[in-house]
N, C-alpha and C positions, 0 to 999 in steps of 0.2 A: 598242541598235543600231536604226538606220533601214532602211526601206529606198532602195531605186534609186532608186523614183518621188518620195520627200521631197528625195532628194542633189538630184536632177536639177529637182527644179520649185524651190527654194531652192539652186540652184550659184552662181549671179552672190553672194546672198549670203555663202553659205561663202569664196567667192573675197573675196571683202571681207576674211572674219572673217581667211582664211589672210595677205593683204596686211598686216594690223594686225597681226597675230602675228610674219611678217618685221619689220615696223618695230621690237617691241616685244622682238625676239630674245626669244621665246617656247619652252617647251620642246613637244616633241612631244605630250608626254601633258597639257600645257597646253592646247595645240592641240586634242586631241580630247576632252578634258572640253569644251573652250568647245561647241566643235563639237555636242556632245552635247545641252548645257544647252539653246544656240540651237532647236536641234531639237525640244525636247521641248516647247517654250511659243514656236512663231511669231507673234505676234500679226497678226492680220489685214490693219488698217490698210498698209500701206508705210511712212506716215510714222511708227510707233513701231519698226519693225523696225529703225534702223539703233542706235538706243537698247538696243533688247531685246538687238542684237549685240554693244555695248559691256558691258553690266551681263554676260555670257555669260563674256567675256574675261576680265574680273574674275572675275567666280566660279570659271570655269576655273583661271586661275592662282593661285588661293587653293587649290581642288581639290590642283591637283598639287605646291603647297608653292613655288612658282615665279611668287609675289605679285607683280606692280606694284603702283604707286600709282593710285587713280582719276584721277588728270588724268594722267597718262603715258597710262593707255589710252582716255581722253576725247580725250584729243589724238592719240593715231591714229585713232581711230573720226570726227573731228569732231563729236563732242557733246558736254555741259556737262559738267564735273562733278555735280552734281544730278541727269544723267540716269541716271547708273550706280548714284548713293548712292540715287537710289531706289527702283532695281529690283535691286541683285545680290542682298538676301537671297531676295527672293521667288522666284530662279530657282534656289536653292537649295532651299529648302521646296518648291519645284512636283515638282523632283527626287527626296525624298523623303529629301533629307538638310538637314543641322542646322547652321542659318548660328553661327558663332561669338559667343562672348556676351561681345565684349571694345567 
């Protein structure tokens, strides 16, 4: 869990994350693993962040059994495919959980 001051200084993003989520009829506890992941490993820059939000999605919905495909969620986020395929394990290991070995 985060707190206020993380919601509130990354909301425009979560607001992102939550519009992709509407687009991608996302389940709730998809929604807050992404939410989660996002949070734990914001990267700096702006311009990796809306990536690091994509690859979140994915992880999320893998998380809660409630998978897209990477270009389903490349295509809400508007980023490549390649940007998710190469950050959603790492935001799973940052987590401290075990990306799948398929």
């Amino acid at each position: 869990m985060y707190s206020a001051r993380e919601h509130v200084e990354y909301a425009d993003w979560l607001e992102e994350l939550e519009r992709a989520a509407d687009r991608l009829t996302l389940s709730t506890d998809a929604r807050s693993y992404a939410a989660e992941l996002f949070l734990a490993d914001v990267p700096e820059a702006d311009r990796s962040k809306r990536a690091a939000l994509a690859a979140s999605l994915y992880a999320g919905s893998l998380v809660a059994g409630d998978g897209r495909t990477q270009t389903a969620i490349a295509d809400a986020v508007d980023v490549s495919r390649l940007s998710v395929q190469q950050r959603w394990k790492d935001r799973l290991e940052n987590a401290g959980l075990e990306p799948p070995g398929w």
